[in-house]
C-alpha positions in Angstrom: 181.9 25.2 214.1 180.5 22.7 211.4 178.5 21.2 214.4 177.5 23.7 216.0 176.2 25.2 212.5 174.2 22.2 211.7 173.0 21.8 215.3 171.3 25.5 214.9 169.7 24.2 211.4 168.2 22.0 212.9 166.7 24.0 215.5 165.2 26.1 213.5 163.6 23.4 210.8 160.0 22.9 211.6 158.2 19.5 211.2 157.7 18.2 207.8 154.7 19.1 206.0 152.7 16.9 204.6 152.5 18.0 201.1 155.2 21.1 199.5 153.7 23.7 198.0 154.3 27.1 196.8 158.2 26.8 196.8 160.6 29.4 196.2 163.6 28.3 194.4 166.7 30.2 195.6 168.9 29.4 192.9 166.8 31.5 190.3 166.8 34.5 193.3 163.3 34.0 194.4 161.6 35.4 196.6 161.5 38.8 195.2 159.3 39.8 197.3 157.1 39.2 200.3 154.8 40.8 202.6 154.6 40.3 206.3 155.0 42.0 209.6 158.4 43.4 210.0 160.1 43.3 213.7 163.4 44.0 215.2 165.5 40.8 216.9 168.5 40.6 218.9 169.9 37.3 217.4 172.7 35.2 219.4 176.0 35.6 218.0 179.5 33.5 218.7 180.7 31.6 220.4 177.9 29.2 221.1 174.7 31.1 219.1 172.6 30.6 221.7 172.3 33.9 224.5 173.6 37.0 224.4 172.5 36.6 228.5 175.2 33.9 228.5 177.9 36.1 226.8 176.8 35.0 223.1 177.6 38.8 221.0 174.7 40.3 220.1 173.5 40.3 216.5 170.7 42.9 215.8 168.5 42.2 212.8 165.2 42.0 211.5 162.4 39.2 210.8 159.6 39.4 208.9 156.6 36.9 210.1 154.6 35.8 207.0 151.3 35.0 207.0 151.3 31.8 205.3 154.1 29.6 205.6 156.8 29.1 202.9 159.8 26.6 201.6 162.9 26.8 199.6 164.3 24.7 196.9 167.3 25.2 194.7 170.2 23.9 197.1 170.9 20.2 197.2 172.7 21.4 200.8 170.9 23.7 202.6 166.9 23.6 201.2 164.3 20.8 201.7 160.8 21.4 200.2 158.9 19.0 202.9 159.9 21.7 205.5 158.0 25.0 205.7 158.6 28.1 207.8 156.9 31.0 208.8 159.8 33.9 209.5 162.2 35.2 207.3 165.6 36.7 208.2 165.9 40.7 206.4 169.0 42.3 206.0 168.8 46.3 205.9 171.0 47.8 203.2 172.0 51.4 203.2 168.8 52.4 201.1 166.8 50.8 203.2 167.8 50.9 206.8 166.3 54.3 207.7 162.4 52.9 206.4 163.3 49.9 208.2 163.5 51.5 211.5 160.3 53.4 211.3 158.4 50.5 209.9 159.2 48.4 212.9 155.7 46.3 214.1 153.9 46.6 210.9 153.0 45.1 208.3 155.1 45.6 205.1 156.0 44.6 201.8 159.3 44.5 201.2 161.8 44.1 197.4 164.3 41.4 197.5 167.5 40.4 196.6 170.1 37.8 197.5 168.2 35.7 199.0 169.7 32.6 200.3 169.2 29.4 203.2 170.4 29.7 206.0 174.1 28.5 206.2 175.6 29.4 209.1 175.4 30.0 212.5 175.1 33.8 211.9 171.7 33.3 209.6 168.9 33.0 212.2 166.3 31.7 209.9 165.4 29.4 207.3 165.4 32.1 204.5 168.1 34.9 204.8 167.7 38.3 202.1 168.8 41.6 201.8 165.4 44.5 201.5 166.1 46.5 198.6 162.9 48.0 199.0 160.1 48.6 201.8 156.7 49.9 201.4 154.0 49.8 203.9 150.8 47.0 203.0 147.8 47.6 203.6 144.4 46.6 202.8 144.4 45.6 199.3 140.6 47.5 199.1 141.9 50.8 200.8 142.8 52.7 197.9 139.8 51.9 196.1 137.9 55.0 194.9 140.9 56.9 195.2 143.8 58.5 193.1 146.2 55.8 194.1 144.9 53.3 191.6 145.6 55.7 188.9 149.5 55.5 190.4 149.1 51.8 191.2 147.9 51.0 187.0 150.7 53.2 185.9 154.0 51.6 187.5 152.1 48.3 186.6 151.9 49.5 183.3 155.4 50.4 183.0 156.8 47.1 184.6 154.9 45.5 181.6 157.0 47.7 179.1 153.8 49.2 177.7 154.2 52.7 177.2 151.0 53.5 175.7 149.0 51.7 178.8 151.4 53.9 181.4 150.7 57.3 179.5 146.9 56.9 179.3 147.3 57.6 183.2 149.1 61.1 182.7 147.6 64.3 181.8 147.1 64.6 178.0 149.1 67.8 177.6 152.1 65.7 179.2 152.4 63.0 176.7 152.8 64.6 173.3 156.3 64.5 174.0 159.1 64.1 176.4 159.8 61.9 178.9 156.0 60.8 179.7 155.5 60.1 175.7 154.3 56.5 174.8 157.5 55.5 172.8 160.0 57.2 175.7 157.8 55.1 178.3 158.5 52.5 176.0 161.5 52.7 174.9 163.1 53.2 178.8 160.9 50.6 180.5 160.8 48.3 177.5 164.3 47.9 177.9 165.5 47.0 181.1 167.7 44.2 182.1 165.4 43.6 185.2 161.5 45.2 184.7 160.2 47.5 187.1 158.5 46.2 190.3 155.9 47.9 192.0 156.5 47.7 196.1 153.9 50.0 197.0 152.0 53.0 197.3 151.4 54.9 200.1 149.0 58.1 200.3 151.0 61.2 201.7 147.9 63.6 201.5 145.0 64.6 199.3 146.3 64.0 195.4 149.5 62.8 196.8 151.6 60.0 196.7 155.0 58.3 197.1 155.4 55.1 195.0 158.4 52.5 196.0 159.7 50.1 192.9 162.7 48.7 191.8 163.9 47.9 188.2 167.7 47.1 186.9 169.3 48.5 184.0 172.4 47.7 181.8 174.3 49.9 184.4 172.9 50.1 187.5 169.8 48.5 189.8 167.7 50.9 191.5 165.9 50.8 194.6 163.5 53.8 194.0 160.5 56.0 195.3 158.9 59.1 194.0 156.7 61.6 195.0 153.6 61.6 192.5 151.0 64.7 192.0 147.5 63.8 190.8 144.6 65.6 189.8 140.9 65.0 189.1 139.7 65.8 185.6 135.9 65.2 185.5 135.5 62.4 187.8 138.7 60.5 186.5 142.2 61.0 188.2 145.3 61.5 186.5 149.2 62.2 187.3 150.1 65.6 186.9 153.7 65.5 188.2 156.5 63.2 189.5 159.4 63.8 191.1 161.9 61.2 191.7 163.4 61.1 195.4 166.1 58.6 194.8 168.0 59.8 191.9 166.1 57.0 189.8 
């Protein structure tokens, strides 16, 4: 098995490069997050790892084709910074296996965690990482002189920890108090263990939108989306409402 591991490593290492760049070093849990086109793979399984048309089992997973290549560090064993690679191996969890399905063939930007080189027989790329949260991408440009910036500046502001920022994109009458008050913001997103990342936002129809992040607190990591209301106030759009969908 040791062989046969090694031998499908070395498959799937492409030439060296002639100069590493842009790293990501596993052993501080990077990448976090990456954008690429996502696609469903039936990936050859025991005995040999080679063809499920040659009685390999079939191992059904996804890959997500970057559009610049990548390279690991951060294992003495199993990364090498002079080789880069262009597909990454995503594991579904049981948040995000249902958005993973009906993202299939596009182009996505998707949370990570535990990501880790390929070891085994049974990890069919270079990079291998469980999506703890998937948001279409589009065209960075395409919410440009629309509400979603106001959602996009808010959740930025918030995975900063700055309260005040995040409430200046709420309704006035909203922010005197409560939970969309400066010092709650604050006080709530100041203080996680693991700051709030934005995944995306994605317009559901005129003034609204559902916004995808993931943060970590003392007791629990969440892999979130909300539905968020807007409203135009003379020319300048502000949230009205949100409504959590995940429980976080």
């Amino acid at each position: 098995m040791k062989r046969l591991a090694a031998a499908f490593l070395l498959a799937w290492l492409p030439a060296p490069a002639a100069q590493a760049a842009g790293c990501f070093d596993v052993s501080a849990g990077e990448p976090a997050r990456l954008e690429g086109e996502l696609s469903f793979r039936i990936f050859a399984g025991p005995p040999n790892f080679e063809d499920v048309q040659k009685g390999d089992s079939p191992e059904p997973g996804y890959v997500l084709t970057l559009p610049q290549p990548i390279c690991l560090t951060g294992d003495a064993d199993f990364t090498d910074p002079s080789y880069l690679f262009d597909e990454v191996q995503l594991v579904e969890t049981e948040a995000t296996a249902k958005a993973m399905r009906e993202l299939r063939n596009r182009t996505v930007s998707v949370g990570l965690v535990n990501p880790m080189p390929a070891m085994t027989g049974h990890h069919h790329r270079p990079l291998v990482a469980w999506v703890s949260a998937i948001a279409p991408a589009g065209d960075p440009t395409e919410n440009q002189g629309t509400a979603a910036t106001t959602v996009e500046a808010f959740y930025l502001a918030l995975g900063a920890g700055d309260g005040a920022t995040a409430a200046a994109f709420v309704i006035p009458e909203k922010t005197a108090k409560g939970p969309f008050s400066a010092a709650e913001l604050t006080r709530f997103y100041g203080g996680l263990r693991e700051p709030l990342q934005l995944v995306g936002v994605e317009q559901l129809a005129n003034g609204e939108f559902l916004a995808s992040y993931r943060f970590a607190s003392s007791s629990k990591v969440c892999d979130g989306r909300a539905l968020v209301r807007t409203e135009n106030r003379d020319g300048r759009f502000f949230i009205r409402s949100i409504k959590a969908l995940d429980g976080c």
